[in-house]
N, CA, C and O atoms as CSV, one atom per row, in Angstrom:
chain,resi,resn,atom,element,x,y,z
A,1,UNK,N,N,174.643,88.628,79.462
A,1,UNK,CA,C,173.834,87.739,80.272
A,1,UNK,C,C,172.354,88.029,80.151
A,1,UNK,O,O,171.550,87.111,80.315
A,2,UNK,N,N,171.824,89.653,79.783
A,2,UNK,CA,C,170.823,89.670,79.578
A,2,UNK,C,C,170.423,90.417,78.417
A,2,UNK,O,O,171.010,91.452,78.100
A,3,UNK,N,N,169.378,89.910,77.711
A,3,UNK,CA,C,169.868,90.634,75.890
A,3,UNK,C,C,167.774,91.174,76.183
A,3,UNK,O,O,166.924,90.611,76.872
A,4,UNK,N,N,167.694,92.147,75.499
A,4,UNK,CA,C,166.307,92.910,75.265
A,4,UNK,C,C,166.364,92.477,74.030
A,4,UNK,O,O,167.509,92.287,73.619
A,5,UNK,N,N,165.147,92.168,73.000
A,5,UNK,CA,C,165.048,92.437,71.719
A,5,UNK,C,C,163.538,93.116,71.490
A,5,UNK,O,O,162.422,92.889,71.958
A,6,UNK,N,N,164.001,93.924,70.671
A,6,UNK,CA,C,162.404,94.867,70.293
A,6,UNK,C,C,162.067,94.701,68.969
A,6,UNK,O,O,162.861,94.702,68.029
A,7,UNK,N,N,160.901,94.561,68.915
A,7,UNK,CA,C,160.196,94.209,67.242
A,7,UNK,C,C,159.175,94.809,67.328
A,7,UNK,O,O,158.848,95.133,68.469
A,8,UNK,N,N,158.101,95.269,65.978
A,8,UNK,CA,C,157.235,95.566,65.496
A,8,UNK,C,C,157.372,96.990,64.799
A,8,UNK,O,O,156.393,97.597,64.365
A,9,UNK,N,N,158.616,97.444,64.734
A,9,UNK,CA,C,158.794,98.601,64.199
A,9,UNK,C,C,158.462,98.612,62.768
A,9,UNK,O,O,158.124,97.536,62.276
A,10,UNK,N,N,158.517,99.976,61.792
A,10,UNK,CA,C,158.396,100.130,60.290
A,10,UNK,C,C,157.726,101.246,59.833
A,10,UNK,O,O,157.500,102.217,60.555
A,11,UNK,N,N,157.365,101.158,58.573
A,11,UNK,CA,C,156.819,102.408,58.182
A,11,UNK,C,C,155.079,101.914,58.389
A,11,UNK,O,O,154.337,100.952,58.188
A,12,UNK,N,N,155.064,103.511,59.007
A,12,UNK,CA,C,153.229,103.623,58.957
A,12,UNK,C,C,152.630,105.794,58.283
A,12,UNK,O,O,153.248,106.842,58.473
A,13,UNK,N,N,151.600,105.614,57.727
A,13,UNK,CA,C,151.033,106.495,57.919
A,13,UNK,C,C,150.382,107.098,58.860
A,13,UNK,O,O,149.803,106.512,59.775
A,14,UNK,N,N,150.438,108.550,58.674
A,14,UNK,CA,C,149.641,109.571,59.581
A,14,UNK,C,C,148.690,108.934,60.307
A,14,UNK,O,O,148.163,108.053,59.627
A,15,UNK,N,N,148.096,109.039,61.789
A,15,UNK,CA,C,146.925,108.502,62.026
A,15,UNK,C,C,146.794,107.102,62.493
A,15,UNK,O,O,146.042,106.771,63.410
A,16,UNK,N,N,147.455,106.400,61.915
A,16,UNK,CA,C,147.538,104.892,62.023
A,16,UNK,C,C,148.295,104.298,63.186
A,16,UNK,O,O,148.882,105.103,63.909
A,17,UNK,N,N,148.394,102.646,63.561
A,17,UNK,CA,C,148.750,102.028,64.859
A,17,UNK,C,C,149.852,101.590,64.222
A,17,UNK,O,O,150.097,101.563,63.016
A,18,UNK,N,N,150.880,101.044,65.701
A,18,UNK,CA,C,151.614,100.236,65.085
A,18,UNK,C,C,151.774,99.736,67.125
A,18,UNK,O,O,151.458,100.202,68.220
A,19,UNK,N,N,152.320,98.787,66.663
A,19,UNK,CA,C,152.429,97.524,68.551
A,19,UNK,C,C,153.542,97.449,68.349
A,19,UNK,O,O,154.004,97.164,67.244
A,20,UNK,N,N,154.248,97.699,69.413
A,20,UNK,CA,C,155.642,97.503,69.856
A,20,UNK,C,C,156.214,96.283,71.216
A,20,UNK,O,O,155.914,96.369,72.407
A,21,UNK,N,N,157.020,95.296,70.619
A,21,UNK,CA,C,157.226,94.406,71.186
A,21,UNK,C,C,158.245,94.491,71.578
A,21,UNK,O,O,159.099,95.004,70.854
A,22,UNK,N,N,158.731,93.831,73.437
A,22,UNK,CA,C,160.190,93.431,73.649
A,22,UNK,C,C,160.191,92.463,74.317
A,22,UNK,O,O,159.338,92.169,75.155
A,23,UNK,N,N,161.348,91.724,73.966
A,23,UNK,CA,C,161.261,90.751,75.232
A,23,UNK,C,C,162.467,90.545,75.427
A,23,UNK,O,O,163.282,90.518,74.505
A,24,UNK,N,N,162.939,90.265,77.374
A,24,UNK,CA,C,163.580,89.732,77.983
A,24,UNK,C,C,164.357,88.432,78.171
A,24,UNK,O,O,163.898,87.557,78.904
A,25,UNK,N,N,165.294,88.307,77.657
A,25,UNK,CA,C,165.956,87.121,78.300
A,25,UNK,C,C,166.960,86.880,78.653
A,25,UNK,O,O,167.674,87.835,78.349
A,26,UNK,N,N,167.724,85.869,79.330
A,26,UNK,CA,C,168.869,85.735,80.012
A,26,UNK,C,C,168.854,85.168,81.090
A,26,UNK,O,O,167.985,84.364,81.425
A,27,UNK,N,N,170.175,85.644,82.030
A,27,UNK,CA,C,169.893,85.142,83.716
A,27,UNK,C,C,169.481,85.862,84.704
A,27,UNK,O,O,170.192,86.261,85.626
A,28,UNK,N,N,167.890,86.138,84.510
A,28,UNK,CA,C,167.192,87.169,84.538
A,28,UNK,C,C,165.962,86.701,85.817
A,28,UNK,O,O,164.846,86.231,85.598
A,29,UNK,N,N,166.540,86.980,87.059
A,29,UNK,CA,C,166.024,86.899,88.289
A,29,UNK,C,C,164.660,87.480,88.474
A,29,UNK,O,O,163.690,86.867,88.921
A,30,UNK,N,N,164.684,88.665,88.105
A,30,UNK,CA,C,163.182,89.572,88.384
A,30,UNK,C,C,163.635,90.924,87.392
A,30,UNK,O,O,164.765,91.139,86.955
A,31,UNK,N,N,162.448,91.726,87.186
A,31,UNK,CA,C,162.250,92.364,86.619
A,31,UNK,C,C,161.736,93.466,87.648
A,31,UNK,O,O,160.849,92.967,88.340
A,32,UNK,N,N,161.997,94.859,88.004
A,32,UNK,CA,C,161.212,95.961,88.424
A,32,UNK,C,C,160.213,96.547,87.295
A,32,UNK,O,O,159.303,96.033,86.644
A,33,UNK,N,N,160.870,98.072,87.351
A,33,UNK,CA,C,160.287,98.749,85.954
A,33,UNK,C,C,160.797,98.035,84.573
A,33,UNK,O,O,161.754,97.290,84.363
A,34,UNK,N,N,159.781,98.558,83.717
A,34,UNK,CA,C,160.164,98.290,82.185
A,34,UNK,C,C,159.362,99.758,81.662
A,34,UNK,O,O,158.402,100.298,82.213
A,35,UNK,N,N,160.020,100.156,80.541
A,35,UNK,CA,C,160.040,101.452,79.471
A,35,UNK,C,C,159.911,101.453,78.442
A,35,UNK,O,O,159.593,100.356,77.982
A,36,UNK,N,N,160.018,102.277,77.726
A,36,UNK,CA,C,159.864,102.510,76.343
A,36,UNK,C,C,160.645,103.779,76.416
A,36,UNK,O,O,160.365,104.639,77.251
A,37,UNK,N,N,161.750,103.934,75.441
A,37,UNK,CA,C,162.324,105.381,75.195
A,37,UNK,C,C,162.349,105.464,73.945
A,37,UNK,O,O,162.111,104.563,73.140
A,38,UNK,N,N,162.720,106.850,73.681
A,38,UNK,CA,C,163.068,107.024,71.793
A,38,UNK,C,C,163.597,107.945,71.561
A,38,UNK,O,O,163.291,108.763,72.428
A,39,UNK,N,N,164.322,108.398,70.804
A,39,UNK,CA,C,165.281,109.234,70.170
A,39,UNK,C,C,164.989,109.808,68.779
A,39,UNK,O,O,165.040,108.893,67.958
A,40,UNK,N,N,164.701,110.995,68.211
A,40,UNK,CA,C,164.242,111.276,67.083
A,40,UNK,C,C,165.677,111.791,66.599
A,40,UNK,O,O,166.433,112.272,67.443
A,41,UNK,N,N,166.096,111.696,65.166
A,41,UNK,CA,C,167.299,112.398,64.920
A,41,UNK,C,C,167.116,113.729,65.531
A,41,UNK,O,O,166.071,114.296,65.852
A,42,UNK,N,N,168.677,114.216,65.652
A,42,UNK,CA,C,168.883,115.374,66.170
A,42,UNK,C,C,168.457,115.822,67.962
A,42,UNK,O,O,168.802,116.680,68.775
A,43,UNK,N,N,167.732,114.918,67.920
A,43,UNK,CA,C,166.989,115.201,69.320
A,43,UNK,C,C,167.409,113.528,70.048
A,43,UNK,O,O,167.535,112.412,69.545
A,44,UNK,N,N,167.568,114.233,71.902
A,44,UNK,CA,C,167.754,113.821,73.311
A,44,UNK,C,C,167.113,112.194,73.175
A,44,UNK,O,O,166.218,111.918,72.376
A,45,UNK,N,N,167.560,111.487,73.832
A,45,UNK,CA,C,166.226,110.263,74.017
A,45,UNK,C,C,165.570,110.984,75.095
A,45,UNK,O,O,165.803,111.984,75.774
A,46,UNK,N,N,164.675,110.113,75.000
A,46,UNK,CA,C,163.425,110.609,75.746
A,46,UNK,C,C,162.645,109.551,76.461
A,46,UNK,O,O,162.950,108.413,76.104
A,47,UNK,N,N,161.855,109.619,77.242
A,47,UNK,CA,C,160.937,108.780,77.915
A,47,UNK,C,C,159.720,108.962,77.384
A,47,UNK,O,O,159.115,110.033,77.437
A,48,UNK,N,N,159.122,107.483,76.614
A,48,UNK,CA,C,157.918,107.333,76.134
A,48,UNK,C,C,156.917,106.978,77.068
A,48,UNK,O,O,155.941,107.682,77.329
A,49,UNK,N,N,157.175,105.853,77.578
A,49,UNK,CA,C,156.019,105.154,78.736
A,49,UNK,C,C,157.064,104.525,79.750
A,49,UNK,O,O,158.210,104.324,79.347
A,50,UNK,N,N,156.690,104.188,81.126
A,50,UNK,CA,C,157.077,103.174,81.835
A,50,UNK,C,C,156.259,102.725,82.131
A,50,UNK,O,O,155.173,103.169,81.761
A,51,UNK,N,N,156.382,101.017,83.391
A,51,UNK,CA,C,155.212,100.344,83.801
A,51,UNK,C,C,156.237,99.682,85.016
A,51,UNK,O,O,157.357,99.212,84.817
A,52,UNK,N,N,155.533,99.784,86.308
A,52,UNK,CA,C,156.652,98.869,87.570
A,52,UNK,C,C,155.920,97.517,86.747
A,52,UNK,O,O,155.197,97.434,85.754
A,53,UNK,N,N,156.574,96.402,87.818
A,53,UNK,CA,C,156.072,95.113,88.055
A,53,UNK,C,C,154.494,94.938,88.237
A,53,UNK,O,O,153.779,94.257,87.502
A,54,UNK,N,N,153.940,95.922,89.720
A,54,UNK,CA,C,153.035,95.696,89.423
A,54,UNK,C,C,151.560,96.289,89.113
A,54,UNK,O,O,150.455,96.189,89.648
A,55,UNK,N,N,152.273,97.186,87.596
A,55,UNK,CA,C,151.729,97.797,86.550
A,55,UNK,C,C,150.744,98.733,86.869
A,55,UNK,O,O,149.526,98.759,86.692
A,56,UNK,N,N,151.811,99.748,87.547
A,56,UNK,CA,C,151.609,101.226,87.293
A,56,UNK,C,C,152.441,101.688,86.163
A,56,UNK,O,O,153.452,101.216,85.643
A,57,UNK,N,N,151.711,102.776,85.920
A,57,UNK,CA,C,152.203,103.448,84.467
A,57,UNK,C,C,152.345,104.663,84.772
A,57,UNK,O,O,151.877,105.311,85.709
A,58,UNK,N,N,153.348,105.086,83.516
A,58,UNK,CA,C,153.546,106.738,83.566
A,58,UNK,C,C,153.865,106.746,82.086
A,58,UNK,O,O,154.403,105.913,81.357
A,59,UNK,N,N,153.296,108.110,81.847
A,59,UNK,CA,C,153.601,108.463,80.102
A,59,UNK,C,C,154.205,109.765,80.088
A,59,UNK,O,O,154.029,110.655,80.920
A,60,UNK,N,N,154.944,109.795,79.052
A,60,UNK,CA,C,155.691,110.888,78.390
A,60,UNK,C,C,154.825,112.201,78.204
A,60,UNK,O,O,154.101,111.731,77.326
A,61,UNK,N,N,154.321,113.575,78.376
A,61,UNK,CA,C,153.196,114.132,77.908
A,61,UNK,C,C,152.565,114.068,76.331
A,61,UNK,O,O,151.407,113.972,75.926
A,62,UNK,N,N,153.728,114.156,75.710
A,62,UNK,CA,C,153.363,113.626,74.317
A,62,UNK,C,C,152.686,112.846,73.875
A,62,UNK,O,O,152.389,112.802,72.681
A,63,UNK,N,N,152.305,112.081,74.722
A,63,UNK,CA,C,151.927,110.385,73.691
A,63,UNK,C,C,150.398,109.814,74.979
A,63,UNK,O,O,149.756,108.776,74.818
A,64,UNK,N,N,150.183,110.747,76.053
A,64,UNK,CA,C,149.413,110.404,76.807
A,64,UNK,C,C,148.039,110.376,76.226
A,64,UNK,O,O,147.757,111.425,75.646
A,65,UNK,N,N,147.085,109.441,76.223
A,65,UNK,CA,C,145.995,108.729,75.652
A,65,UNK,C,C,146.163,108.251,74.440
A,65,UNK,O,O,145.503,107.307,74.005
A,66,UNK,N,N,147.329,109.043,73.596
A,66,UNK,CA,C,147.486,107.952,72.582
A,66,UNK,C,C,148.160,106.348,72.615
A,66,UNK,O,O,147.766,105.399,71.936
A,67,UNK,N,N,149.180,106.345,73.511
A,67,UNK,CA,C,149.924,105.219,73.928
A,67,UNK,C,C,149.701,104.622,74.946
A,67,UNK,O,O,149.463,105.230,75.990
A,68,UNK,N,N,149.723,103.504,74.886
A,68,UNK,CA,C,149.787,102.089,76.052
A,68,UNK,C,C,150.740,101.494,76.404
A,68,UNK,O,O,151.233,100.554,75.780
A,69,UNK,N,N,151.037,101.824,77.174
A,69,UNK,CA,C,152.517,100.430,77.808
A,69,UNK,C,C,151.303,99.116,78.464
A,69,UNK,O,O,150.261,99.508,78.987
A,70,UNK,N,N,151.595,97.635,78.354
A,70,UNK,CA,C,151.993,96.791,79.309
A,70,UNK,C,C,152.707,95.894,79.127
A,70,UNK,O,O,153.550,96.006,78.237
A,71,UNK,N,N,152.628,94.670,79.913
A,71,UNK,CA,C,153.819,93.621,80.364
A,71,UNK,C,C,152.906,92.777,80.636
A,71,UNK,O,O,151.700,92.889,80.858
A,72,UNK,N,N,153.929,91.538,80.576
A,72,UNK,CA,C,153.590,90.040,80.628
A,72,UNK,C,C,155.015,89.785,81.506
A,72,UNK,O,O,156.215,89.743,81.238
A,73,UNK,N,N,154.041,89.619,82.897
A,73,UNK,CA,C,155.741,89.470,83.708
A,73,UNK,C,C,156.052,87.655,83.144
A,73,UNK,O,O,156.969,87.297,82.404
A,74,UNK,N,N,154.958,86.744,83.780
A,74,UNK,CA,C,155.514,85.545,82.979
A,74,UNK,C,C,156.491,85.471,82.020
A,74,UNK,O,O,157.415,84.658,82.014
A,75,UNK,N,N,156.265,86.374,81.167
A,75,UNK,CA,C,156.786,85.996,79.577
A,75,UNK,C,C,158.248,87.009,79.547
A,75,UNK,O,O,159.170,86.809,78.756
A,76,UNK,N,N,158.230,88.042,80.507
A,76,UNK,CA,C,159.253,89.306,80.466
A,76,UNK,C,C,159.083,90.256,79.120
A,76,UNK,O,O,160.093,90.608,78.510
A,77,UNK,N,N,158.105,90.552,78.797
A,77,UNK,CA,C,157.734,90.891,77.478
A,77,UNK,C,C,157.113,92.651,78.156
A,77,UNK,O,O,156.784,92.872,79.322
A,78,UNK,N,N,157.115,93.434,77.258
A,78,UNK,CA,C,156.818,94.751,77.602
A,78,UNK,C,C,156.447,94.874,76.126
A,78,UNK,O,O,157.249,94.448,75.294
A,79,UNK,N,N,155.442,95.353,75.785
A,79,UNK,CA,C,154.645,95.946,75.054
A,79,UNK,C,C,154.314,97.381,74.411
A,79,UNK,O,O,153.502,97.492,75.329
A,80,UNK,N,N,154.216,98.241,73.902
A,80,UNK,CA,C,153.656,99.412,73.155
A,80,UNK,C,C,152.743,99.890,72.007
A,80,UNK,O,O,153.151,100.249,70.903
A,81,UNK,N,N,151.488,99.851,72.396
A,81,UNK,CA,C,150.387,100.185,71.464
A,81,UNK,C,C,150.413,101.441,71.113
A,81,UNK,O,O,150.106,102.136,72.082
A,82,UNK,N,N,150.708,102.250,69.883
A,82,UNK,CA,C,150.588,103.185,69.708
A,82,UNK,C,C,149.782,103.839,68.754
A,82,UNK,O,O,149.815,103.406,67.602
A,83,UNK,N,N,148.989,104.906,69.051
A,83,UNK,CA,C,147.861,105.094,68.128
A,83,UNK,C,C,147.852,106.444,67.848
A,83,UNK,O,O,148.715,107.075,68.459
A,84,UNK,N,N,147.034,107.174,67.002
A,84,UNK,CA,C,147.056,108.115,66.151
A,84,UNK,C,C,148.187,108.806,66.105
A,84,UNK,O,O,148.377,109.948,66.523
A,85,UNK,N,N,149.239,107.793,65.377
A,85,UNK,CA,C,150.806,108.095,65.187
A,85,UNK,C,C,150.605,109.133,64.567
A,85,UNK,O,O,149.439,109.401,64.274
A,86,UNK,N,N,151.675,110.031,64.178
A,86,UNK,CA,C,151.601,111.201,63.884
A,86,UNK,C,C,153.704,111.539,63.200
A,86,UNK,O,O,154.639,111.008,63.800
A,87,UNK,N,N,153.915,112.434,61.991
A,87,UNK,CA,C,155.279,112.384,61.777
A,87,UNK,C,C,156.125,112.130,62.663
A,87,UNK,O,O,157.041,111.315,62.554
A,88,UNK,N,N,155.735,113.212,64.161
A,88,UNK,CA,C,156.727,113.764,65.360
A,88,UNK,C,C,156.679,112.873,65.861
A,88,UNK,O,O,157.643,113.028,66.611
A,89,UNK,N,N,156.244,111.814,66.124
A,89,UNK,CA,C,156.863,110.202,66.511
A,89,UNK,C,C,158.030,109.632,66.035
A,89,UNK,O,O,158.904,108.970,66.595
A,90,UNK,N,N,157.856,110.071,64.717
A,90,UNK,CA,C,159.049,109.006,64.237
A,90,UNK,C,C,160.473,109.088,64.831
A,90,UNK,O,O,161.051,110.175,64.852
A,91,UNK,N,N,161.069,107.944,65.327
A,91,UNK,CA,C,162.269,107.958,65.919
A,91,UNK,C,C,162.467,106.539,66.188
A,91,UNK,O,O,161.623,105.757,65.750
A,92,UNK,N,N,163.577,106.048,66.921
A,92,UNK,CA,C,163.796,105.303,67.120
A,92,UNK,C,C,163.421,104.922,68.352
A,92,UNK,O,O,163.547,105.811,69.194
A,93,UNK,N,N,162.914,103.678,68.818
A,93,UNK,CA,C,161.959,103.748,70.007
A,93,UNK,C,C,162.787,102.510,70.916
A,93,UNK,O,O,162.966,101.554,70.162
A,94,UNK,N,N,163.314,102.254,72.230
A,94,UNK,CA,C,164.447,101.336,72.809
A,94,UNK,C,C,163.344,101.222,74.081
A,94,UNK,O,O,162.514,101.975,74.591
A,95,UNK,N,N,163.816,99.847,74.294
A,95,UNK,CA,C,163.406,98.886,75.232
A,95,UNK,C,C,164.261,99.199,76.350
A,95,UNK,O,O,165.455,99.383,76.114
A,96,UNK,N,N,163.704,99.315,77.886
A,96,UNK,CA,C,164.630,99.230,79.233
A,96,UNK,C,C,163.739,98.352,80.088
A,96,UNK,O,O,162.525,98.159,80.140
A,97,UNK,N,N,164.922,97.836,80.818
A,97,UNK,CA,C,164.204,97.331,82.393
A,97,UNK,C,C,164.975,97.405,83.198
A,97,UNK,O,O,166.168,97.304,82.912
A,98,UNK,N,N,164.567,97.599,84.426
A,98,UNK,CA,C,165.828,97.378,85.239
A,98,UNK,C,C,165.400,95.941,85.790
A,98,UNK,O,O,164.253,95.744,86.191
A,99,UNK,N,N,166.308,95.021,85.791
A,99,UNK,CA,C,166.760,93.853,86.240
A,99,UNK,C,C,167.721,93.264,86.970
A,99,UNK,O,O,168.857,93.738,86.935
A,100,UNK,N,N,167.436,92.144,87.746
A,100,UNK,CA,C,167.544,91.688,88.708
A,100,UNK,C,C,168.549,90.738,88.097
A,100,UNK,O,O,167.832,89.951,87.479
A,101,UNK,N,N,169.518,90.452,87.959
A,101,UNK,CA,C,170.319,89.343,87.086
A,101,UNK,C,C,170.231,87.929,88.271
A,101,UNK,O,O,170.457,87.994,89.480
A,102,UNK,N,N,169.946,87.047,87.697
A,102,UNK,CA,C,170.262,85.777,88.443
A,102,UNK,C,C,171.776,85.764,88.424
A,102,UNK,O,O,172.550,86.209,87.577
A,103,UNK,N,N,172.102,84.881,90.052
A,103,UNK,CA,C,173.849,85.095,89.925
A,103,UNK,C,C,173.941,84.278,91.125
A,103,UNK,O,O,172.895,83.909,91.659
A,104,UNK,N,N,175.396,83.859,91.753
A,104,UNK,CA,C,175.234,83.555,92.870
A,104,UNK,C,C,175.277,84.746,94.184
A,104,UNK,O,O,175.010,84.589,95.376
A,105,UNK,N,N,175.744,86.026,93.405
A,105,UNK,CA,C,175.391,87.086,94.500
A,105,UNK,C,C,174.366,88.370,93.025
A,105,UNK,O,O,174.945,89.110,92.229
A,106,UNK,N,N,173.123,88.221,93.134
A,106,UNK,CA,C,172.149,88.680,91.999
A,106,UNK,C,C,172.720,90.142,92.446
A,106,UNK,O,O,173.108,90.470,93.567
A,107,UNK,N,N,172.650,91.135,90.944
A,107,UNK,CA,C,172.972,92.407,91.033
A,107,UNK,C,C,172.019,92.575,90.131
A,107,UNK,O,O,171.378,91.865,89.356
A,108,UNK,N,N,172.107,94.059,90.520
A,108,UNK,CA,C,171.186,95.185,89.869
A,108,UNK,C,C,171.390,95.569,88.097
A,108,UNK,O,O,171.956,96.661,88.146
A,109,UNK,N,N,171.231,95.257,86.778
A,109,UNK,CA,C,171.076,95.709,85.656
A,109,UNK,C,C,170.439,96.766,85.049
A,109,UNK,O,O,169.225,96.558,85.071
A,110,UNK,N,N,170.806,98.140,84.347
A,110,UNK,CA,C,170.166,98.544,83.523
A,110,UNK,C,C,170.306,98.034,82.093
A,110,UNK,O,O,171.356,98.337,81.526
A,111,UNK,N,N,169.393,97.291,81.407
A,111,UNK,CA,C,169.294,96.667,80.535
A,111,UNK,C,C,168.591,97.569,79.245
A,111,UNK,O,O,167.447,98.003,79.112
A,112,UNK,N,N,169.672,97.642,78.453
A,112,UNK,CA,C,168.762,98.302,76.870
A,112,UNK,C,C,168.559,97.230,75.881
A,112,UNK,O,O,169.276,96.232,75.961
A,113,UNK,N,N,167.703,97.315,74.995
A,113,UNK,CA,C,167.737,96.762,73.592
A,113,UNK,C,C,168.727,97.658,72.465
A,113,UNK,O,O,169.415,98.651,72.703
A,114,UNK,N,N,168.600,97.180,71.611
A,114,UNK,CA,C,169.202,97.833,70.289
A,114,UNK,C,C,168.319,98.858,69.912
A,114,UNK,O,O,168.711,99.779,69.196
A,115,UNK,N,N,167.101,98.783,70.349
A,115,UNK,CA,C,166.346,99.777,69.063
A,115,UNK,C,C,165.434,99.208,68.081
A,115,UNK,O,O,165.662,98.048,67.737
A,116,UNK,N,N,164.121,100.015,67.406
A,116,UNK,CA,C,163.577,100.233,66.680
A,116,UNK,C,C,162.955,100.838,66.031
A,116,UNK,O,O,162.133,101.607,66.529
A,117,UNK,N,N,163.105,100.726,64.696
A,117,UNK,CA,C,162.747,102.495,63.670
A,117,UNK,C,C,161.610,102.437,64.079
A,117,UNK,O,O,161.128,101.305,64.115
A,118,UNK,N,N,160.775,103.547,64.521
A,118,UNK,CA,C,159.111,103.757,63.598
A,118,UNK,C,C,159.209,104.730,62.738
A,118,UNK,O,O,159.895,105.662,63.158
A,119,UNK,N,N,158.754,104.874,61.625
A,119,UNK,CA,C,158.875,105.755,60.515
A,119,UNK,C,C,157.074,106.543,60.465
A,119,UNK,O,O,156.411,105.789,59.751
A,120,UNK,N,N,156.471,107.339,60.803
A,120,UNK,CA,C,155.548,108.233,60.421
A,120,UNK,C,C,155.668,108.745,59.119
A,120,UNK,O,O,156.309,109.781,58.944
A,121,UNK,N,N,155.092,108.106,58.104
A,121,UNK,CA,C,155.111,109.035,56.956
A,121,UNK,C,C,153.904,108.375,55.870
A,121,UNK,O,O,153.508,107.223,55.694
A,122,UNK,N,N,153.538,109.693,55.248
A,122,UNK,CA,C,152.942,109.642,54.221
A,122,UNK,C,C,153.134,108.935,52.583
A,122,UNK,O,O,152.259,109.101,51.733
C-alpha cells in the first residue's frame, strides 16, 4: 500500500557530491519522521540523517556538516545531499518514514525502500 523508491545513487570519486532522492507513495495519510540509513558490507545499518515533519534534523556523527537531509512534505519526497564523500561512505544507503497509512481505521507504518548503492571510489 505504501512503496518508498530511492534514486540518485552510483559511482563517485573521493571528495565529490552525489543527491539522494526518495519518494513516497501510496495510501499515504501523513508522514512523521523520514531518514536516511545505510549499510556498508560487513557492517550493521546505521542511521545517516533524520528530519520530523516539521524539519528538525539529526545526523549520524559521521556525516555531520558533510550531509543534508530535507523534505518536500507536499511531494513526500526526502532528500540527501552529500558532500566530501569519502571511500567509508560507500554502502548502501535506504529510505524510511514512518507513516500514517490512509485506511478506514489509518495505522501506523514503518516504511523502507529497497536501497541504493553509493560507490566511493577512485
Amino acid at each position: 500500500q505504501v512503496k518508498l523508491v530511492e534514486s540518485g545513487g552510483g559511482l563517485v570519486q573521493p571528495g565529490g557530491s552525489l543527491r539522494l532522492s526518495c519518494a513516497a507513495s501510496g495510501a499515504i495519510f501523513s508522514i512523521n519522521d523520514m531518514a536516511w540509513h545505510r549499510q556498508a558490507p560487513g557492517k550493521q545499518r546505521e542511521l545517516v540523517a533524520a528530519i520530523t515533519s516539521s524539519g528538525s534534523t539529526n545526523y549520524g556523527d559521521s556525516v555531520k556538516g558533510r550531509f543534508t537531509i530535507s523534505r518536500d512534505n507536499a511531494k513526500n519526497r526526502v532528500y540527501l545531499q552529500m558532500n566530501s564523500l569519502s571511500p567509508e561512505d560507500t554502502a548502501v544507503y535506504y529510505c524510511y518514514a514512518d507513516v500514517i497509512v490512509a485506511n478506514f481505521k489509518p495505522y501506523q507504518l514503518d516504511a523502507w525502500g529497497q536501497g541504493t548503492l553509493v560507490t566511493v571510489s577512485s
